[in-house]
TORKOL-98195 format. One record per residue (C-alpha): x, z, y; residue in three letters. Coordinates in steps of 0.02 Angstrom, whole numbers, plus 50000, padded with zeros to 5 digits. Layout:
XZYALA ...
This chain:
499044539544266UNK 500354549444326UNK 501524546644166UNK 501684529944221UNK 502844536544368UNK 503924545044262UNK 504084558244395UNK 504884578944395UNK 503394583544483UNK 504184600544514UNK 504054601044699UNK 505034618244734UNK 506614609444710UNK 507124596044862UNK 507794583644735UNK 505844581044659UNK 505244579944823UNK 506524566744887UNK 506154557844734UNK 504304559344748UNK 504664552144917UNK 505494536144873UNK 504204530844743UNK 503064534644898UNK 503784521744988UNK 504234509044853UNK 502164508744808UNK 501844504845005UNK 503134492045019UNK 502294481944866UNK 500434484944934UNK 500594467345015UNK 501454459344869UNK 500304463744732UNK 498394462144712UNK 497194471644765UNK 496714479244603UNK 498564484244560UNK 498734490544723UNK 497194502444712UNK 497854508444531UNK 499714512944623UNK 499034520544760UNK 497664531744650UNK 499274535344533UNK 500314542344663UNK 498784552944759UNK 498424560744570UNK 500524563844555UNK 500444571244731UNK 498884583944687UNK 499824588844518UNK 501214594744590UNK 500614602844758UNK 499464612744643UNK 500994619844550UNK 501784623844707UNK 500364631044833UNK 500024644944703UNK 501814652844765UNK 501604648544924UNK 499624657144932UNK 500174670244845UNK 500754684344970UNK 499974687545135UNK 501824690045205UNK 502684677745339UNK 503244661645267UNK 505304658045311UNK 505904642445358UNK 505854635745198UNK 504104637945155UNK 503774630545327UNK 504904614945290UNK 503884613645127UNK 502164616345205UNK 502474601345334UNK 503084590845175UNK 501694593345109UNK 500334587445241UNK 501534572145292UNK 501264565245109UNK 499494570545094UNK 499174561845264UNK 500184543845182UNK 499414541745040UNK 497654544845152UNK 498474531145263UNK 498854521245102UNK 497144521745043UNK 496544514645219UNK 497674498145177UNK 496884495845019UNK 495064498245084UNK 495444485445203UNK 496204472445081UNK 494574477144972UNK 493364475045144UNK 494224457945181UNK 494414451945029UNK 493024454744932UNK 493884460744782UNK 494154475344669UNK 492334482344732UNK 492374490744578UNK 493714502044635UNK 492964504944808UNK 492254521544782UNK 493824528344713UNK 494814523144846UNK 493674530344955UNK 493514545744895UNK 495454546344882UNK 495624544545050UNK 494544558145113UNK 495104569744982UNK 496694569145077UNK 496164567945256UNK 495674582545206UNK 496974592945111UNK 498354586345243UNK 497244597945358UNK 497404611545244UNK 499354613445268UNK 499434608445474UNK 498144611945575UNK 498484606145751UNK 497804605945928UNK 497824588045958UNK 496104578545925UNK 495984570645758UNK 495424552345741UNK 493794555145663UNK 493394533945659UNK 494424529745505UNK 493164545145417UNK 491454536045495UNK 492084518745465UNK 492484523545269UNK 490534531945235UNK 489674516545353UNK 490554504545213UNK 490174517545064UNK 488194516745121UNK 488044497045174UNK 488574495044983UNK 487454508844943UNK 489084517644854UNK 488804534544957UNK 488054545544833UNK 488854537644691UNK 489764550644577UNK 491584550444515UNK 492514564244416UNK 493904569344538UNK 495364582744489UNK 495594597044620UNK 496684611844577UNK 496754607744399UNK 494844604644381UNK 493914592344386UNK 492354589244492UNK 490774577944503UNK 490924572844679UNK 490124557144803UNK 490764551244951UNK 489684558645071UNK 490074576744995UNK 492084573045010UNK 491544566145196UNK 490644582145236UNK 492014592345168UNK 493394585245254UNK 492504588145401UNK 491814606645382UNK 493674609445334UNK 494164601645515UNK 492794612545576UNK 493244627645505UNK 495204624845522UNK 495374627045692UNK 496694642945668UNK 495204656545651UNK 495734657245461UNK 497374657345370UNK 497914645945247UNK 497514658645097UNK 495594659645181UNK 495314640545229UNK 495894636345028UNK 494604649444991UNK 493354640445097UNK 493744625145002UNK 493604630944839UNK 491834634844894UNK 491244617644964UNK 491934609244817UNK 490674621944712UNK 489574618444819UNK 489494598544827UNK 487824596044783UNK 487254602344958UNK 488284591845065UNK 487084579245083UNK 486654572045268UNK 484984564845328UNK 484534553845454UNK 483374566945548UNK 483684585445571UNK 482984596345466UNK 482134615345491UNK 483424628245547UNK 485084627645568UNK 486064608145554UNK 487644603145613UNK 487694584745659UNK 489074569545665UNK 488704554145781UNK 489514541145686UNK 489804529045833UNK 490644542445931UNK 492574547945896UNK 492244566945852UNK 491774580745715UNK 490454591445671UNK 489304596645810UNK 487774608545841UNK 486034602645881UNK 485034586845902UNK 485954571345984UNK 485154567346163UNK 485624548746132UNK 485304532946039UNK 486314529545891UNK 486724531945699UNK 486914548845653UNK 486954561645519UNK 486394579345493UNK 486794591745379UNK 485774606845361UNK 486504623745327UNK 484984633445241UNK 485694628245081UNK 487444632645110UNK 486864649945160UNK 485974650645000UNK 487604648444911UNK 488594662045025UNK 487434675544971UNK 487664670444782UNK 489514674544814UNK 489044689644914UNK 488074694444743UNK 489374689344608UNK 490414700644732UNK 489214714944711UNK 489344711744516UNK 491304712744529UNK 491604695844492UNK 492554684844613UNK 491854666244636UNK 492474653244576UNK 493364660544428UNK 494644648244423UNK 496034642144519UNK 497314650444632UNK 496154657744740UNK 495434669144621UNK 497194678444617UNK 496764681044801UNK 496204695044866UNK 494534703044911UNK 494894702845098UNK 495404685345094UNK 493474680645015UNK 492764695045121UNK 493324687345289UNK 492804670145234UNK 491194676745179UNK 491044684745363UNK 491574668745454UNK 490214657945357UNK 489054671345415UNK 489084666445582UNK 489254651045581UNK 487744647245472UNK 486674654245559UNK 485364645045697UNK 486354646445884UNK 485414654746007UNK 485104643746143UNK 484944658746260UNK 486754665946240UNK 488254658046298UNK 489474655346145UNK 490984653846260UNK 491534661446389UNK 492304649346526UNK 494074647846510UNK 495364645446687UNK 497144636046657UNK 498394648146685UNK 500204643646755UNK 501474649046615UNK 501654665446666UNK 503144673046565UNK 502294689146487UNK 503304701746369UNK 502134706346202UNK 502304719446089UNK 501294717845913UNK 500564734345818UNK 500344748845868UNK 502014757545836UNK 502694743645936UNK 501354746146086UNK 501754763046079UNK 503644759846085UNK 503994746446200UNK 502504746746302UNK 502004766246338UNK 503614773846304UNK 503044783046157UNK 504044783945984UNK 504184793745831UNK 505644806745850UNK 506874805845727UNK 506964824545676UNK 505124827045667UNK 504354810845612UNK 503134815045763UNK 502634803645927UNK 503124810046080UNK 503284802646267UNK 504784796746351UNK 505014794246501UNK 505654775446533UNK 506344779746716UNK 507504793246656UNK 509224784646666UNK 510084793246501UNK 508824783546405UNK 508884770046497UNK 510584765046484UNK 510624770346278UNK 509014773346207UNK 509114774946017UNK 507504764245964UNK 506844766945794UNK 508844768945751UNK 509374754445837UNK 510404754945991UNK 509344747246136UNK 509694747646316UNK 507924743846425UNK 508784738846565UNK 509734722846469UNK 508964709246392UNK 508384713646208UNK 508454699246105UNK 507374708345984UNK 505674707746111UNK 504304695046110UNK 504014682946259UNK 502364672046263UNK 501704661946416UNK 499944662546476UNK 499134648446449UNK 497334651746479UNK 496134665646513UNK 494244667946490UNK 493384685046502UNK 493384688146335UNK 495144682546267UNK 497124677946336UNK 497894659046268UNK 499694659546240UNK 501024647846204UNK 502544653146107UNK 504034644846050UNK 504104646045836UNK 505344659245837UNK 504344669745955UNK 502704668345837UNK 503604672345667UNK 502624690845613UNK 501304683345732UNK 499654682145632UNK 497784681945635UNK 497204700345645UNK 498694706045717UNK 498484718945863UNK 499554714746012UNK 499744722546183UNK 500514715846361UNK 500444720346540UNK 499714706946639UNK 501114714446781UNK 502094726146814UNK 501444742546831UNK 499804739146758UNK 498754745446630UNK 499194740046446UNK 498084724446386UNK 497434723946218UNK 496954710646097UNK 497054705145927UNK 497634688145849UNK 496114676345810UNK 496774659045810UNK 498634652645773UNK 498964636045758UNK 500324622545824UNK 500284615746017UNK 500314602246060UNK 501974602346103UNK 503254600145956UNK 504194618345914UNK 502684627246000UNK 501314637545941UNK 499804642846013UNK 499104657845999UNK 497284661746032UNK 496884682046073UNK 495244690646096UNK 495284702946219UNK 495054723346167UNK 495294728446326UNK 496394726746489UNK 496544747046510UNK 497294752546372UNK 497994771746386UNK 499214782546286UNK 498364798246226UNK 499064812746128UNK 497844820546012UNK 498334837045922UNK 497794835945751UNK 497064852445666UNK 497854858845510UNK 497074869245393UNK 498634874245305UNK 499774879645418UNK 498344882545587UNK 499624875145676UNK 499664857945795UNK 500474840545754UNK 500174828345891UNK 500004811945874UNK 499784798246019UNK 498694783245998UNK 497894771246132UNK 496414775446220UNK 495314760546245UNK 493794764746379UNK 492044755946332UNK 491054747046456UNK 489824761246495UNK 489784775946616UNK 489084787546494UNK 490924784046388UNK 489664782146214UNK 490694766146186UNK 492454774046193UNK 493824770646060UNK 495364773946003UNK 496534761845932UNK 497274771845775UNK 497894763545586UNK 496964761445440UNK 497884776045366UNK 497624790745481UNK 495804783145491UNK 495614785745300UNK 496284804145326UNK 494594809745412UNK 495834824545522UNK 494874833845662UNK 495844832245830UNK 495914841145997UNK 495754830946143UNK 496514839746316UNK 495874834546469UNK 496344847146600UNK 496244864346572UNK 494604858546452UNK 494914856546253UNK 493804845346142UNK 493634844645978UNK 493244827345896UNK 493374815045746UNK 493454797545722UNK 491844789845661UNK 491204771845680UNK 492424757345682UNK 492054745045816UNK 493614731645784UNK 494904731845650UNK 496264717945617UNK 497904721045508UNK 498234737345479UNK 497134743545639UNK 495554750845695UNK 494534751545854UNK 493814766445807UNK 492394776745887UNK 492174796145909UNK 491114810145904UNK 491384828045981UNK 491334843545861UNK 490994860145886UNK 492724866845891UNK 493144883445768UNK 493314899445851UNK 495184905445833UNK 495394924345861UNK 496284929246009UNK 498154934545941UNK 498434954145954UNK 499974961846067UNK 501274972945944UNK 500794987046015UNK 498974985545940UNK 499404977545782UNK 499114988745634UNK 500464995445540UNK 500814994545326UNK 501875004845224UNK 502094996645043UNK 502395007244910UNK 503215003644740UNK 502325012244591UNK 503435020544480UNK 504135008044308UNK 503525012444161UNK 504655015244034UNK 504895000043934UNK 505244991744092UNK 506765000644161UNK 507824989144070UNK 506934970744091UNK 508174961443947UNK 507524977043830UNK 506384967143759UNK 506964950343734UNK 507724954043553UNK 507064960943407UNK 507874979043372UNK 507944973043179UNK 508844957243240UNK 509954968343337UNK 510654980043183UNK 
């Protein structure tokens, strides 16, 4: 079908996409003209074009885990505003079909066209605004009055064809709003689909909920996916999750086996933390809620309260505690912020940066909301670029106060045009420099290194941290803690939180190693070395090197 736009489907350069974007428009414009058949054939010939050529382009643009620039962002929103036409297209034909009464033939198609990209236009945006979930309920009511729900087609996804029904493309597009609500990045929500398209068979919905755990859609009612029973009257679906668990530990073992599932496609280039944090996410949200735990902690509208926020921990350290590495040594060590040479030229990381101007080079996010377990922010785009999920970021709530912790666990546009919001968990809101000195068994001498002190929530101190990187984690070193005139010696043991290149890791003390008490010069003992006497062939070192023959 897609010969028959005679199309460069080569979407990287602008040219194919303004072109793509004109044929677009010229198929729209004739929807009224033509039939409804030939209308149904354009519309399915441009949604096949569209999937041909994204899939040729997303595989560059899934393929690092590093920041997108403005480029890839200009593509990315190209490509959910087409995805999101032709699923608008596909709504004009299914009503021409509905009022008509013809091409019923083609009605599943269209159908399952138009979820298909309902759904992958929320693979690209994901935004804050509520979705319109009644052109979704209104397309599956007129799929099962004509009994069409569960009727298979052969449908192309990422260069491979499937044996889908309407009611699993329904379900999908949903769990995919569900599931895309910024707790995933793109690379891990296109992992996620890969999955439910594997896994078609059990997206199936039933008029009565079933044993365990089900997630539920009211189709009268303008909304998603939801937990429990409905309290009401009215029509409504429910999709049990026992069989999609089933499937996540058949990953879990083709994991186990070294084998990454599915085998095809871009995401299987991916990797294994992408499908390990999916595999974590499905986790927990397949399991049966506990009514008896509160999911959420109540959130409080904040002001906009201008707050200055450093990401990672060299950053923290930097611009929040005062802390750096030292040029000459590679080593942290403490500055003091108040001291006015540094203040008025203080070479950062070998940049000149004076603390007492405004840096354009710092990060500045408003408050948004708070709950007692996580911080909302809003940030203008150029404020959020580096900004991503696992990220560890720090603030002081004001001036003065105790360095607040969290790490990134939702990101995705505001509601507001050229705004981003960004959703943190909270680590803790006392975070604390503290210099360890790490033991070295090569030189006995003492490197210290400072890294952020996070206090549990017990008196006892068993659920104390430190926030340290992956790397000096890995290392396994044995530090000395001072507290006072007291020394303790510790090491790093069970990790409580990590995120990108951090760990919230816990501690045990050691029995420190006795060091013997150093000696005055007086008592040290005292060596004479004496040279034995050469031997004879070894007065003359170069004696030897040639052969006396050689030498006649």
């Amino acid at each position: 079908m897609a010969s028959k736009l005679a199309l460069n489907l080569s979407f990287q350069r602008p040219e194919c996409r303004t072109e793509y974007e004109r044929a677009r428009q010229g198929v729209r414009a004739r929807l009224a003209e033509e039939g409804v058949e030939e209308g149904a054939l354009r519309v399915l010939e441009l949604g096949a074009a569209l999937d041909v050529g994204v899939a040729r382009l997303k595989r560059d643009l899934l393929a690092s885990a590093l920041c997108w620039n403005e480029e890839n962002q200009a593509i990315t929103a190209w490509i959910h505003q087409q995805h999101r036409k032709v699923s608008e297209m596909g709504q004009k034909v299914l009503e021409s079909i509905e009022g008509t009464r013809q091409g019923r033939p083609m009605m599943t198609r269209v159908i399952a066209l138009t979820l298909h990209h309902w759904a992958e236009a929320l693979k690209w945006i994901a935004g804050r605004e509520r979705h319109d979930y009644q052109p979704l309920h209104a397309m599956l009511r007129l799929a099962t009055a004509e009994g069409r729900q569960r009727e298979t087609v052969t449908w192309v996804v990422d260069g491979r064809g499937h044996t889908l029904c309407v009611e699993s493309l329904y379900f999908r597009a949903l769990l995919l709003d569900r599931f895309g609500s910024g707790t995933l990045t793109r690379q891990q929500v296109e992992v996620l689909d890969a999955w439910l398209l594997e896994w078609s068979d059990c997206l199936a919905g039933f008029a009565q909920p079933r044993e365990g755990a089900t997630l539920r859609v009211d189709l009268d009612a303008n909304a998603g996916l939801r937990e429990g029973p409905r309290d009401s009257e009215g029509p409504t679906l429910y999709l049990p999750l026992a069989a999609l668990e089933a499937r996540r530990r058949d990953v879990v073992r083709e994991l186990h086996l070294g084998r990454i599932f599915p085998a095809h496609g871009c995401t299987a280039e991916f990797r294994i933390e992408e499908h390990v944090t999916v595999l974590d996410h499905l986790q927990r949200a397949l399991r049966a809620p506990d009514r008896t735990r509160v999911t959420r902690a109540e959130r409080q509208q904040e002001p906009g309260t201008r707050v200055e926020v450093w990401v990672g921990l060299a950053d923290i350290l930097a611009r929040g505690a005062g802390v750096r590495v030292g040029t000459e040594t590679g080593r942290w060590r403490a500055l003091s912020l108040t001291d006015p040479s540094i203040s008025t030229d203080l070479k950062d990381m070998g940049r000149s940066v004076r603390y007492d101007e405004a840096d354009p080079s710092r990060r500045y996010l408003w408050l948004a909301d708070t709950s007692a377990t996580g911080r909302g922010f809003e940030a203008l785009e150029v404020d959020a670029v580096g900004l991503e999920i696992g990220d560890l970021v720090g603030w002081r709530p004001t001036s003065g106060a105790p360095i607040a912790l969290g790490h990134v666990i939702r990101r995705l546009p505001s509601t507001t045009a050229g705004q981003v919001f960004i959703g943190v968990r909270l680590l803790t809101e006392l975070g604390l420099p503290f210099t360890l000195s790490r033991l070295d068994a090569f030189d006995r001498g003492n490197a210290d290194s400072t890294f952020l002190f996070v206090p549990g929530d017990d008196e006892c101190g068993r659920r104390d941290a430190f926030l340290i990187s992956e790397a000096t984690y890995q290392q396994q070193h044995t530090f000395v803690a001072r507290v006072g005139d007291d020394a303790f010696t510790l090491r790093m043991n069970r990790v409580r939180a990590k995120g990108r290149g951090w760990l919230l890791a816990g501690f045990e003390i050691v029995p420190s190693r006795r060091v013997a008490a150093p000696v005055s010069a007086d008592e040290a003992p005292r060596f004479e070395l004496v040279l034995d006497e050469p031997e004879d062939d070894m007065v003359d070192p170069w004696a030897a090197e040639v052969n006396p023959r050689q030498m006649g």
